[in-house]
C-alpha positions as CSV (number, residue, x, y, z in Angstrom):
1,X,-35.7,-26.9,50.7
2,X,-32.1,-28.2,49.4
3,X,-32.4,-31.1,47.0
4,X,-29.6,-33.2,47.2
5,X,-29.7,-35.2,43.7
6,X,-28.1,-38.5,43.8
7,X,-25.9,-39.4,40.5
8,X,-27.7,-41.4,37.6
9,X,-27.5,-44.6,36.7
10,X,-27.6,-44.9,32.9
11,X,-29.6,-47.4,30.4
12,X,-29.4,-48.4,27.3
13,X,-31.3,-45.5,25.1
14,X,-33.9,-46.8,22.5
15,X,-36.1,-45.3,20.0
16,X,-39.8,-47.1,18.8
17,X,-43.0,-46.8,17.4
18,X,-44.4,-50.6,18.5
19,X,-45.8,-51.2,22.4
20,X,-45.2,-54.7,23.9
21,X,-48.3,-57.0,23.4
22,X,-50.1,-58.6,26.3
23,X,-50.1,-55.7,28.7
24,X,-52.7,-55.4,31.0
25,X,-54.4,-52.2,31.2
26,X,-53.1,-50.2,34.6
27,X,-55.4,-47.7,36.7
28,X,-53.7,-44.3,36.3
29,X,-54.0,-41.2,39.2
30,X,-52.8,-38.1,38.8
31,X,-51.5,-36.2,41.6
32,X,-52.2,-32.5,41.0
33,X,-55.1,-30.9,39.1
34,X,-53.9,-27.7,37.5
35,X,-53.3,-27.3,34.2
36,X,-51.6,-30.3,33.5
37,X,-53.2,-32.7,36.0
38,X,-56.6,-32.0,35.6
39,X,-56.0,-32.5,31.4
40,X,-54.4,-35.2,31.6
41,X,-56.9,-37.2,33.6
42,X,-59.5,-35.9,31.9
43,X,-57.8,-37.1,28.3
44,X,-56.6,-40.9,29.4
45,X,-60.3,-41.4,30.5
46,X,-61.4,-40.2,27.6
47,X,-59.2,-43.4,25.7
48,X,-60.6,-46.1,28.2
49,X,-58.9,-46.2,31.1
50,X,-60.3,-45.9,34.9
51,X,-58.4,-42.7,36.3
52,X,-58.0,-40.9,39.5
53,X,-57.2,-36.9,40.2
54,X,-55.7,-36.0,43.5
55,X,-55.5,-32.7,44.9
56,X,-55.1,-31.4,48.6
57,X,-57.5,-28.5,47.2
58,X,-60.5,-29.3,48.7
59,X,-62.4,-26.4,46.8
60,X,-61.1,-27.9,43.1
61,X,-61.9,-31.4,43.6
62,X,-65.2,-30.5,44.6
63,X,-65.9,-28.3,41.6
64,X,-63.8,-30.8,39.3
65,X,-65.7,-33.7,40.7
66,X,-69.1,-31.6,39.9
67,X,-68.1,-31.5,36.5
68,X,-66.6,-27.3,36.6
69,X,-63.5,-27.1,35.1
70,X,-62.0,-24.1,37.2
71,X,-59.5,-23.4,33.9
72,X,-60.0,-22.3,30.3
73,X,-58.6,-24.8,28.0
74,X,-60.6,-25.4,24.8
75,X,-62.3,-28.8,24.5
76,X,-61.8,-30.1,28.4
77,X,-65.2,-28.6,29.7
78,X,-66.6,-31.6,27.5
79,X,-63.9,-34.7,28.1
80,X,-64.3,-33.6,31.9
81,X,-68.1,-34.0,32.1
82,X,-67.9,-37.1,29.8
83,X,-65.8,-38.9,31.2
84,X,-67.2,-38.1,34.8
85,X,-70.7,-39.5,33.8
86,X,-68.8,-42.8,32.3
87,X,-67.6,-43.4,35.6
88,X,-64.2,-43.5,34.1
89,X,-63.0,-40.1,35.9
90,X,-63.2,-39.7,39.5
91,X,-61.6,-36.8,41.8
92,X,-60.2,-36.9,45.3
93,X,-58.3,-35.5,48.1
94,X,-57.3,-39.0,49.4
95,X,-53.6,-39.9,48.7
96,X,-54.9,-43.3,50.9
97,X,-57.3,-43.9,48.3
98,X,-55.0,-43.1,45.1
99,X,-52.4,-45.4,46.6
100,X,-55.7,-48.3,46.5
101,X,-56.6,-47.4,43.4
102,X,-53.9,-46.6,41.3
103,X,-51.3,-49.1,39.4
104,X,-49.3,-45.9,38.2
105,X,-48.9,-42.2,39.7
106,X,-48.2,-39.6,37.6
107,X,-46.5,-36.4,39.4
108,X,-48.4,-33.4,37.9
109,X,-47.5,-30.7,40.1
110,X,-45.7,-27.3,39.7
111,X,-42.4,-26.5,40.5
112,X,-41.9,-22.3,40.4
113,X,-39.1,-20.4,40.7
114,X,-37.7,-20.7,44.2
115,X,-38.7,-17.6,45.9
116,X,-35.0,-17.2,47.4
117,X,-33.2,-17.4,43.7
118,X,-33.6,-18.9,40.1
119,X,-33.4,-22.2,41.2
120,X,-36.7,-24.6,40.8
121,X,-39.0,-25.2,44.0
122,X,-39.5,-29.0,44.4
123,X,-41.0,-28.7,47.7
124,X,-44.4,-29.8,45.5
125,X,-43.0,-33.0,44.3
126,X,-41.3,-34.4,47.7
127,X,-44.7,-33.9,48.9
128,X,-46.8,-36.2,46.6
129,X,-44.4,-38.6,46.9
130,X,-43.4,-38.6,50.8
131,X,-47.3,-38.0,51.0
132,X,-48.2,-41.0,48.5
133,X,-45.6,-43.3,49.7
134,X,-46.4,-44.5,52.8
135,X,-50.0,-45.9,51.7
136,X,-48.5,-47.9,48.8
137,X,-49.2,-51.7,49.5
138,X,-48.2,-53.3,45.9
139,X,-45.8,-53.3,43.7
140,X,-46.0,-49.3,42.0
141,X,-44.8,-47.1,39.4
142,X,-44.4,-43.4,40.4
143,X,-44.0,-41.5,37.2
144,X,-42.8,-37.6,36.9
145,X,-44.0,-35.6,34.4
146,X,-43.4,-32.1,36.0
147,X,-40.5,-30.3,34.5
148,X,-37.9,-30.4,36.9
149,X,-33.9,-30.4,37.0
150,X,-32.5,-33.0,36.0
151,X,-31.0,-35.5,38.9
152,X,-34.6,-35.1,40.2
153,X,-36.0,-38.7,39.1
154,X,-33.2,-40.2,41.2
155,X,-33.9,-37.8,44.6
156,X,-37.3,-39.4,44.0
157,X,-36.3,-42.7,43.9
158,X,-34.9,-42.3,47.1
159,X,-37.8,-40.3,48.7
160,X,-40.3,-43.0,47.5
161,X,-38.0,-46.1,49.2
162,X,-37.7,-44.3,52.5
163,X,-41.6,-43.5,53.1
164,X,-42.4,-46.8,51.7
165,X,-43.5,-49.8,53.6
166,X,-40.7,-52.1,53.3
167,X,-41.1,-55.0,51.1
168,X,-43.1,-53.0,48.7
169,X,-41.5,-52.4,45.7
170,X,-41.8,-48.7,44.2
171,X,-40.4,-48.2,40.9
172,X,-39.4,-44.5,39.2
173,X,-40.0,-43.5,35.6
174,X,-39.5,-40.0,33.6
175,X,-42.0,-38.7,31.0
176,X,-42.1,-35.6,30.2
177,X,-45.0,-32.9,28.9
178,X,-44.7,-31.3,25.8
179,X,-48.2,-29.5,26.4
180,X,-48.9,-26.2,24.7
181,X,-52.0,-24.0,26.6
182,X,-54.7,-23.8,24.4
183,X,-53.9,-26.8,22.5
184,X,-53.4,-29.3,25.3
185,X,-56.0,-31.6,24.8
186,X,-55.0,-32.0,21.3
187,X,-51.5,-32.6,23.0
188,X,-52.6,-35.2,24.9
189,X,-54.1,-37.2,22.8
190,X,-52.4,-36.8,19.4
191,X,-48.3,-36.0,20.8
192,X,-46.0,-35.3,18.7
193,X,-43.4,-37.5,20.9
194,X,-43.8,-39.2,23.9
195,X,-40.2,-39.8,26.2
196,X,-39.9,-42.6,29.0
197,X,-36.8,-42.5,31.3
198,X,-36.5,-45.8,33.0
199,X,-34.0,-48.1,34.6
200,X,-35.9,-51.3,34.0
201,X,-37.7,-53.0,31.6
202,X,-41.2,-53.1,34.3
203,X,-41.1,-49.9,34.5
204,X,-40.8,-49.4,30.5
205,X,-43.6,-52.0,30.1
206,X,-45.9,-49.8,32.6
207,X,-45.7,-47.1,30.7
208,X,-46.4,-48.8,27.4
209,X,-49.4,-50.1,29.0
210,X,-50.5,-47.0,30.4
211,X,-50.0,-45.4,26.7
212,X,-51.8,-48.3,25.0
213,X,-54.9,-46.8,24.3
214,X,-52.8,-43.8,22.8
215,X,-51.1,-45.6,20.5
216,X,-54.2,-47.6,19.1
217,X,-55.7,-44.2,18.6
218,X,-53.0,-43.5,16.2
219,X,-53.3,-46.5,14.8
220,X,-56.8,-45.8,13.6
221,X,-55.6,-42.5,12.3
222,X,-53.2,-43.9,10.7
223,X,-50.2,-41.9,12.6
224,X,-47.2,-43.0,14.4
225,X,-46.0,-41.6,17.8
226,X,-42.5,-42.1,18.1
227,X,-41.3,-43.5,21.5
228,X,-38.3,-42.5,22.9
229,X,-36.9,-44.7,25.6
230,X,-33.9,-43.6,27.7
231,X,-32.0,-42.7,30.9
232,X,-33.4,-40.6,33.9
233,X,-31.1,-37.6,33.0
234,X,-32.1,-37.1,29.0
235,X,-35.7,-37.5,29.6
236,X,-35.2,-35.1,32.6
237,X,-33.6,-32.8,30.0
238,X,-35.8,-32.7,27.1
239,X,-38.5,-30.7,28.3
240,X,-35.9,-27.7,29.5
241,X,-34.0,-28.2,26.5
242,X,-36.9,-28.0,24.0
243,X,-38.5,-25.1,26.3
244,X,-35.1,-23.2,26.0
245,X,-34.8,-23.5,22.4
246,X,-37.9,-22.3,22.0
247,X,-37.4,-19.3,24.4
248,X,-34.2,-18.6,22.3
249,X,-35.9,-18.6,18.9
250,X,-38.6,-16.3,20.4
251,X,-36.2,-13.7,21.8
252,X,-33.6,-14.0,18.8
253,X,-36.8,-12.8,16.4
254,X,-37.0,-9.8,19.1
255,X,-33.6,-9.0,19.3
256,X,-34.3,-8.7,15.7
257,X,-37.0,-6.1,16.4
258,X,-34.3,-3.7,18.2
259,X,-31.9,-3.8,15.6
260,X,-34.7,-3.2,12.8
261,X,-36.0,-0.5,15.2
262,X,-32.7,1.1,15.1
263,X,-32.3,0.2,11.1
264,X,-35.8,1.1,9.9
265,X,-36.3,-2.0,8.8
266,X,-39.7,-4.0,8.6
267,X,-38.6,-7.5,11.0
268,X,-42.3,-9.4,9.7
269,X,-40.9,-9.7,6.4
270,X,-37.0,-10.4,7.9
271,X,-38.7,-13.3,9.8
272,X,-40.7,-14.6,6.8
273,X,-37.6,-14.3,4.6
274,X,-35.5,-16.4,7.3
275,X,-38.8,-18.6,7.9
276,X,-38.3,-19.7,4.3
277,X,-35.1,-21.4,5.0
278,X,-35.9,-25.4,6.4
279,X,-33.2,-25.2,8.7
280,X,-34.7,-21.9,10.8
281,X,-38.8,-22.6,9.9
282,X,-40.7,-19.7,9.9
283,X,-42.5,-21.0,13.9
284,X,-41.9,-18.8,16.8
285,X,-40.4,-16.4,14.6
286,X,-43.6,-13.4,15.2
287,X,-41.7,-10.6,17.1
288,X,-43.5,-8.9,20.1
289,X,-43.5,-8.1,23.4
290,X,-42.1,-11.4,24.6
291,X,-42.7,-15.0,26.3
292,X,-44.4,-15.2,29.1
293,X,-46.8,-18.2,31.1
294,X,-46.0,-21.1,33.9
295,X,-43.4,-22.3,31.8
296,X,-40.7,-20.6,29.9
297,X,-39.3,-17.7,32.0
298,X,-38.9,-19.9,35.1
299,X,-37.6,-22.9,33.3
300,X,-34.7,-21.3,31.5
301,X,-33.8,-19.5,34.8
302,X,-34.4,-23.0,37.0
303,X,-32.1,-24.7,33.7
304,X,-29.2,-21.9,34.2
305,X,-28.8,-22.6,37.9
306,X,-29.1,-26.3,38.0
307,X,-26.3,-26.4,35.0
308,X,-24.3,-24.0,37.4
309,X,-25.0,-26.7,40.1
310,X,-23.0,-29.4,37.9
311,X,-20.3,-27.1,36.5
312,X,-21.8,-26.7,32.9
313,X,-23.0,-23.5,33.7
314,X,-21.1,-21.6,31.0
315,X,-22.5,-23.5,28.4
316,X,-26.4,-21.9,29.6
317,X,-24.6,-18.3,30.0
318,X,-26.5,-17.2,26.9
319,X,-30.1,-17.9,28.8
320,X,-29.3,-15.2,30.6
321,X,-29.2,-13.0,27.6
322,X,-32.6,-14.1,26.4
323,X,-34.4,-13.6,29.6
324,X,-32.9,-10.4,29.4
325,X,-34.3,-9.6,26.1
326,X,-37.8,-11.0,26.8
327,X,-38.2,-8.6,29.7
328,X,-36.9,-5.9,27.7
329,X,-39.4,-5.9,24.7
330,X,-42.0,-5.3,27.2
331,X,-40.7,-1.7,28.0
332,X,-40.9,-1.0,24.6
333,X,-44.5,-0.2,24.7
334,X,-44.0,2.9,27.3
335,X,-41.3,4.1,24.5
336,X,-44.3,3.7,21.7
337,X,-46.9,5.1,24.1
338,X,-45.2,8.5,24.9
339,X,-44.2,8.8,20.9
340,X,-47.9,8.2,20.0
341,X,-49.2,10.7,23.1
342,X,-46.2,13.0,22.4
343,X,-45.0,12.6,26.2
344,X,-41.7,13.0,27.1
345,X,-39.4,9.8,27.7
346,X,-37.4,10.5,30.9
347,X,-35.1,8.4,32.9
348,X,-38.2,7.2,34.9
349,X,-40.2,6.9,31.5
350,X,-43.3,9.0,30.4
351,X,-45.8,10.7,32.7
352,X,-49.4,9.2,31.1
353,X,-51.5,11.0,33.4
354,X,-54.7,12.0,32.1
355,X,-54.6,9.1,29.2
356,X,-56.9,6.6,29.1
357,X,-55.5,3.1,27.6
358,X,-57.2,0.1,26.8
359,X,-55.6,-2.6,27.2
360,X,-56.7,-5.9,25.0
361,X,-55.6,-8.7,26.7
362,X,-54.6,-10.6,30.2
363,X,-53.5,-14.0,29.3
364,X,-49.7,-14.9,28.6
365,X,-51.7,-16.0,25.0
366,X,-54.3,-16.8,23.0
367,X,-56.7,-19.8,24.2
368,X,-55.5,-19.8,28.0
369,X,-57.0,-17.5,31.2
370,X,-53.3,-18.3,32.1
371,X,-51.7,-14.8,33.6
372,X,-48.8,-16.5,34.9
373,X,-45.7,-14.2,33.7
374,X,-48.3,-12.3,31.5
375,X,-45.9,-9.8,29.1
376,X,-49.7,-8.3,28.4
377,X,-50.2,-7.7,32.4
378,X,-46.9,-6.7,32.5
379,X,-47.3,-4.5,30.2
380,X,-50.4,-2.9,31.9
381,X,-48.8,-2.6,35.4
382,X,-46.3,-0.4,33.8
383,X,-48.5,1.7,31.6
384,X,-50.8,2.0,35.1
385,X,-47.4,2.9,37.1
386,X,-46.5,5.8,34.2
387,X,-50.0,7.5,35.6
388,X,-52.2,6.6,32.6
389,X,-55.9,5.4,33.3
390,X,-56.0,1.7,32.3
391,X,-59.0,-0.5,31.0
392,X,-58.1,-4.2,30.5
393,X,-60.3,-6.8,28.3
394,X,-59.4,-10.0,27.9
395,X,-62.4,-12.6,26.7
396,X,-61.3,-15.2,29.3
397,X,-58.8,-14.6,31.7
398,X,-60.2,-11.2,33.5
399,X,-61.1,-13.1,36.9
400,X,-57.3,-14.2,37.1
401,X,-55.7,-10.9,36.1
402,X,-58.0,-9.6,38.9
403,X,-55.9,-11.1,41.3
404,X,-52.6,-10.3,39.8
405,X,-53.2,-6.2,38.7
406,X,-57.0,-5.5,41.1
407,X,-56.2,-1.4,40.7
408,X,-57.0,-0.8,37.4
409,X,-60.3,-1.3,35.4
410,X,-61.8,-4.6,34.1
411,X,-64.7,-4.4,31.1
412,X,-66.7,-7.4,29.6
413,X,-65.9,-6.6,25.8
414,X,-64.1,-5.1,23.2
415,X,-66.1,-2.2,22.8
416,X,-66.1,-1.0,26.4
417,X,-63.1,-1.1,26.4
418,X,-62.0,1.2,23.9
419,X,-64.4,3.8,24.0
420,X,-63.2,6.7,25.3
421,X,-59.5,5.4,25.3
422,X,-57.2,8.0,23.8
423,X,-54.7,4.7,23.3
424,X,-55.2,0.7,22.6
425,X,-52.7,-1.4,23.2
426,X,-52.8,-5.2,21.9
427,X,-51.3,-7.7,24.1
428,X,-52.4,-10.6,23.5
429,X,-53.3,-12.3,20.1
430,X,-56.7,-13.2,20.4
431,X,-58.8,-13.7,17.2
432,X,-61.3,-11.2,18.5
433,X,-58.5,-9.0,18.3
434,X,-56.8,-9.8,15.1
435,X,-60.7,-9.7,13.5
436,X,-62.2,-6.4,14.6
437,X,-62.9,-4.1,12.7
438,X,-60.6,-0.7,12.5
439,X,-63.1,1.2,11.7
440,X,-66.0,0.3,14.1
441,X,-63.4,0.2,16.8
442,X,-62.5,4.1,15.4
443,X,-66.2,5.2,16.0
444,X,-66.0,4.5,19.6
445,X,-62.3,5.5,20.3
446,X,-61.0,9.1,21.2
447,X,-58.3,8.8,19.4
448,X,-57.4,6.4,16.8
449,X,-54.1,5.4,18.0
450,X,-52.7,2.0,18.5
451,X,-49.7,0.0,19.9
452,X,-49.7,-3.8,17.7
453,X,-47.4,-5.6,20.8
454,X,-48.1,-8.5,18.8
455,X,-47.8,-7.8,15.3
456,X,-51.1,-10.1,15.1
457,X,-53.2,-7.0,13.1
458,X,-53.7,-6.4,9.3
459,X,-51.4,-2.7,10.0
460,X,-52.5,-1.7,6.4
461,X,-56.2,-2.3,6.8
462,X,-55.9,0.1,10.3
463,X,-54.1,2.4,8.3
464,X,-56.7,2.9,5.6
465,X,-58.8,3.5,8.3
466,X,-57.3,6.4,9.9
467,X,-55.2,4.7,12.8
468,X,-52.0,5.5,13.8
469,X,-50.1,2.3,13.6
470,X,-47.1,0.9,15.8
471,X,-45.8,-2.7,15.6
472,X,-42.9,-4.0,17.4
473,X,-39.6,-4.3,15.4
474,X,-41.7,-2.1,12.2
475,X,-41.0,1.2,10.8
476,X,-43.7,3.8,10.6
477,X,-46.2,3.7,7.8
């Protein structure tokens, strides 16, 4: 699909913490249930207000609407079954019946990396809205808050007006997610920020209705949420921009690593001694074996080709670099494996056959069965491809990584999976991880030999207890 974006029409930007009075209190739908759909919905009927989920998926909306949340994200199991048995939440595959119900539409759907370049795949969003469209009746407000290119709210304008019944007005609005897996709930309910992108003052009083019951939560916590009211393109762009920052502070930290690799310097303490300074902040500053999830590698690439689309592409060139070092980091485990095995490092990297690895984690991080761009499965699929016999454990997201790496071995705990293992590898930061205990985990081990892709363990208590210890970016102890 080729997107042809219309050009924007500015407004006038403003910033507050105060919704209009006298709203009345809209019925919300949200069209897709994934990660983001499925919270959200479950989240605004938790503050009051009568909410929809729409998903072509037959098989989700059954379990949803049975009160089975088919993700892991701590705290929704509950709001879900809650708010079902309030009555507040209902699920359905009926874009007829979200168009009846609903006063606002919120587009919660992915948009991957196009499967023919870097460019984002928005064939999900023009069908919810060409979809929705037609069975509007009354005057509507579509709002996006899938990350997407910017120009996007406008195409969507357009979209909505054509499949529409004429004479019914549809308006457009822009709020992006600033949802973190793991913490999303949390995210939902307490934001940081919210960001509305409108071209009329309706349209801006929707949304403060539809956030009402938000912002009298923080009122009785005694908390502001800033409101940021602007164009189409800027809200458009703050998601992208905040998720390349962050994908550039990640991969600065381990481009860091190399250097202190080469060096023999220790890059925890660099970080903490940069984290010090209030203008850096010591967050996202934990080297390791890169960024990973639904979000940041395909955004920075679908950010780089859009800005190539309207001739600011030089000024993302440097994106390129830090996808380049994210994927990098990740062969730096085969390089640790074959030092700790003594295996040679060839062209092709080390021959692992005969080695048994375990593997601790599946999920792109902590708190998620998310495996989308896993650097952990990653990771894995590489040590599996270098001829070593893998055993992944991951506490929740084994059923997923299933389906992205089914040819190696899955266990249901820590312990089975390093017994016997002549390596471990940790790829993913999970507290069950970071607590264990070296020397229990030594007892069952062949060899007490370990890869910290995270730099999440205490390397001096494994130390004291026999291990031999590699971090990412540390020298040898």
């Amino acid at each position: 699909m080729t997107v042809q974006y219309p050009s924007t029409s500015p407004v006038q930007p403003q910033a507050t913490s105060t919704p209009p009075s006298g709203a009345p209190r809209p019925r919300l739908t949200f069209l897709g249930c994934g990660y983001l759909g499925s919270t959200y919905a479950a989240c605004f009927a938790e503050l009051g207000y009568e909410v929809l989920g729409v998903d072509i998926d037959e098989a989700k909306i059954a379990k949803l609407s049975a009160g089975e949340n088919p993700i892991h994200e701590p705290g929704l199991d509950e709001l879900l079954k809650h708010n079902l048995e309030s009555g507040r939440l209902k699920f359905t595959t009926s874009y007829a019946e979200a168009a009846e119900f609903g006063d606002v539409h919120f587009i919660c759907v992915d948009t991957p990396q196009r499967a023919d370049g870097e460019a984002a795949d928005l064939s999900y969003v023009e069908s919810v809205v060409t979809t929705l469209a037609p069975h509007l009746t009354r005057r509507t407000l579509i709002v996006g808050k899938s990350t997407v290119p910017v120009g996007t709210a406008n195409w969507v304008e357009e979209l909505a007006c054509k499949h529409a019944p004429d004479g019914v007005d549809v308006q457009i609005a822009w709020s992006p997610e600033f949802l973190r897996e793991g913490f999303a709930c949390e995210d939902v309910l307490r934001p940081n920020r919210v960001v509305f992108g409108v071209k009329s003052d309706w349209a801006r009083q929707m949304l403060y209705a539809s956030h009402k019951a938000l912002f009298e939560l923080a009122a009785t916590e005694d908390r502001e949420v800033p409101v940021v009211v602007t164009d189409y393109a800027t809200a458009e762009l703050v998601k992208v921009a905040a998720n390349a920052f962050l994908a550039t502070k990640i991969s600065f930290i381990n481009a860091m690593a190399e250097v202190c690799e080469a060096a023999g310097a220790d890059v925890t303490l660099l970080a903490k001694s940069i984290g010090y300074d209030s203008r850096i902040g010591n967050k996202f500053l934990r080297a390791g074996i890169g960024f990973g999830g639904g979000c940041l590698p395909k955004d920075i690439r679908a950010f780089q080709a859009r800005a190539q689309e309207i001739g600011a592409g030089e000024a993302l060139r440097f994106l390129h670099e830090v996808d380049l070092v994210n994927q990098r980091r990740r062969n730096r485990v085969l390089a640790l494996a074959a030092d700790l095995l003594d295996r040679p490092l060839g062209p092709a990297g080390p021959d692992l056959a005969g080695v048994r690895i375990a593997v601790l984690g599946a999920a792109f991080k902590p708190n998620t069965d998310d495996v989308r761009n896993s650097p952990g499965l990653a990771v894995a699929k590489a040590l599996a491809k270098a001829n070593a016999d893998i055993v992944i454990y991951d506490p929740e997201a084994t059923k997923n990584a299933r389906r992205e790496l089914p040819d190696v071995e899955y266990v249901a705990s820590l312990a089975e999976a390093v017994t016997g293992a002549d390596l471990t590898c940790v790829v993913t930061a999970w507290d069950e991880f970071r607590r264990a205990d070296p020397n229990a985990i030594g007892e069952l081990a062949s060899a007490r030999r370990i890869i910290d892709g995270m730099n999440c363990l205490d390397h001096v208590s494994w130390i004291a207890a026999g291990w031999d210890y590699r971090g990412m970016g540390r020298p040898i102890l």
